[in-house]
N, C-alpha and C positions, 0 to 999 in steps of 0.2 A: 335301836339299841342304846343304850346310856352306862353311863362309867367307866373311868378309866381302864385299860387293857393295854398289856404288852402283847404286840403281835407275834413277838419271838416265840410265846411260851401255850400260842392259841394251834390247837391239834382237832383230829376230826376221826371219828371212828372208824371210819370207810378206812378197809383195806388198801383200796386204790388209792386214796387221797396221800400225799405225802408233804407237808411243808416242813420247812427249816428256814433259817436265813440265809436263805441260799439268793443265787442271783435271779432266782422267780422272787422274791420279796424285794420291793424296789419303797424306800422308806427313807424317807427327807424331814430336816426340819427345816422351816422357811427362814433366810433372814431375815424378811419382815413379816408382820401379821397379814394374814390374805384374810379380806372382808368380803372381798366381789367372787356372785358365785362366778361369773366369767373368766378371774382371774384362776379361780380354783379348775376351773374344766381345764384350761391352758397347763395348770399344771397335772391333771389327772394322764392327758393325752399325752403329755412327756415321758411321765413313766410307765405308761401302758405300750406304747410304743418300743420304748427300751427294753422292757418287760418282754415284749413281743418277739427281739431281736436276740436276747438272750435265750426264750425258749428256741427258739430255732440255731442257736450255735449247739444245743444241747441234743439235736432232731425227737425233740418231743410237741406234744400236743394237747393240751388243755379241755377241758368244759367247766371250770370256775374260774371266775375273776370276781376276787373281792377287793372294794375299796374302804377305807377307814380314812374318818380324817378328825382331830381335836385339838381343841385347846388346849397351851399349855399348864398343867397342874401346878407350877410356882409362879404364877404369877397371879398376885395378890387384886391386880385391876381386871383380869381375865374370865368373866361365867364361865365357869366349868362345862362343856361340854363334850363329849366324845360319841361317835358313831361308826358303824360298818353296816354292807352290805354287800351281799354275793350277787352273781349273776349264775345262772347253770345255764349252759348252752346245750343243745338237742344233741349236734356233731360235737366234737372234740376239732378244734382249730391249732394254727399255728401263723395263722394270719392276723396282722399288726391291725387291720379293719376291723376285724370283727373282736379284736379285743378289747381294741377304742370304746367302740357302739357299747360291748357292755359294763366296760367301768364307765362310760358316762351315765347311763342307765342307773348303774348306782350310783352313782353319787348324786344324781337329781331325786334318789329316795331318801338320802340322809342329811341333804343341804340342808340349814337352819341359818335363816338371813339374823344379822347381830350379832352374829359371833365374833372374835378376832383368832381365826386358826393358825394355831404355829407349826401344826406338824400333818400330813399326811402321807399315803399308802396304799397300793396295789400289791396282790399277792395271786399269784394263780395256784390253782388247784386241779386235783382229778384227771390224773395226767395219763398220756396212754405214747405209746411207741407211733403210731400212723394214726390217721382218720378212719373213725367206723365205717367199715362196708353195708353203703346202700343198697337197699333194694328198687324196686322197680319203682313201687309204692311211696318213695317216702319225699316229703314237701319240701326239708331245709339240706334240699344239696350244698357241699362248698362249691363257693364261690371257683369259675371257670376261668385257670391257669393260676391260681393263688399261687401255686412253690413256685414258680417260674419269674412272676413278679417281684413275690419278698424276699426270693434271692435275688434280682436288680437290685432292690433296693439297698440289700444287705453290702453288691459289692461293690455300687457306688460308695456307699458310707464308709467300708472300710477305707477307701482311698482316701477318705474326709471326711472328720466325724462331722454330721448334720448336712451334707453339701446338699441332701434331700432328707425332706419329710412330710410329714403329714398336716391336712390341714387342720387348726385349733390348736398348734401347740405353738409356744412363744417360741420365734428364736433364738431369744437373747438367753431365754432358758433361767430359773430360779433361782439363785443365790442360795447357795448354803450357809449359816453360821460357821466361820472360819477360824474365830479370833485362838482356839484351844486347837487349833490342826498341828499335830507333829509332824517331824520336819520327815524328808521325803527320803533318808538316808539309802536305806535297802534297793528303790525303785529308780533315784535322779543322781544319775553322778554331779552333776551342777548343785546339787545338795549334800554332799559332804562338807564338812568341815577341812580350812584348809592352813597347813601349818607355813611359816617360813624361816629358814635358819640364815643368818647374816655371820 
């Protein structure tokens, strides 16, 4: 794919399919340029993971994962580039595995070495309440005791965010551009503003 795209405003005719910016669209800008596709997987696996974590606070279940990732368009020293790619799964998951596997699978479709990417994205898709009922017949079972597992994981992490994860993602985790962050008033009492009268 090539040219620039707003993820927010990208929609899909399938009934089923449903996105927004919601917390299935997990969409970073880097604070520095990422050139290595290594570094770029470390960041895919972060937010497919988190991606992963949210679909299941939501008890939903996916068969798309798409990734997107480009160049910034104001920057004047920057080749223009931008790309996505979907992945469709056979099952519909809710497993942080098999979410990984296929946003790395794309992104190994739309890596282009000499780039400098400022921004990337994972979005799931095609969402269903539970996993489709197999038959006798069919080759891509889920994975044996998945719920049981991603919820460990899920409540270790709630005790501490990262105390576990997965392997291929940084854990110092990505820097955001911050320098324009408003301040934290509604969320951080330590973030008010504070008067004193003498």
């Amino acid at each position: 794919d090539g040219g620039y795209f707003n993820p927010c405003r990208w929609h899909h005719s399938m009934a089923a399919l449903r996105f927004s910016c919601s917390p299935n669209c997990r969409l970073r800008s880097f604070g520095e340029r990422v050139t290595s596709f290594q570094e770029m997987q470390m960041a895919i696996t972060g937010f497919a993971a988190r991606a992963g974590e949210k679909l299941r606070q939501e008890k939903q279940h996916c068969r798309a994962i798409s990734v997107f990732i480009r160049t910034s368009p104001f920057s004047p020293r920057d080749a223009p580039c931008a790309s996505r790619a979907t992945e469709t799964l056979l099952v519909a998951t809710q497993d942080s595995r098999d979410i990984i596997a296929a946003a790395q699978r794309a992104l190994a479709r739309i890596w282009r070495d000499g780039y400098r990417y400022a921004k990337a994205g994972i979005m799931l898709a095609d969402f269903s309440g539970r996993e489709a009922q197999l038959n006798l017949f069919d080759e891509c079972a889920p994975r044996p005791d998945s719920e049981a597992l991603m919820n460990a994981v899920d409540r270790i992490n709630r005790a501490g965010k990262g105390r576990i994860f997965f392997a291929g993602r940084d854990q110092c985790g990505f820097a955001m551009r911050r320098e324009m962050l408003s301040p934290e008033y509604t969320t951080d009492w330590n973030a008010l503003p504070r008067a004193f009268m003498r």
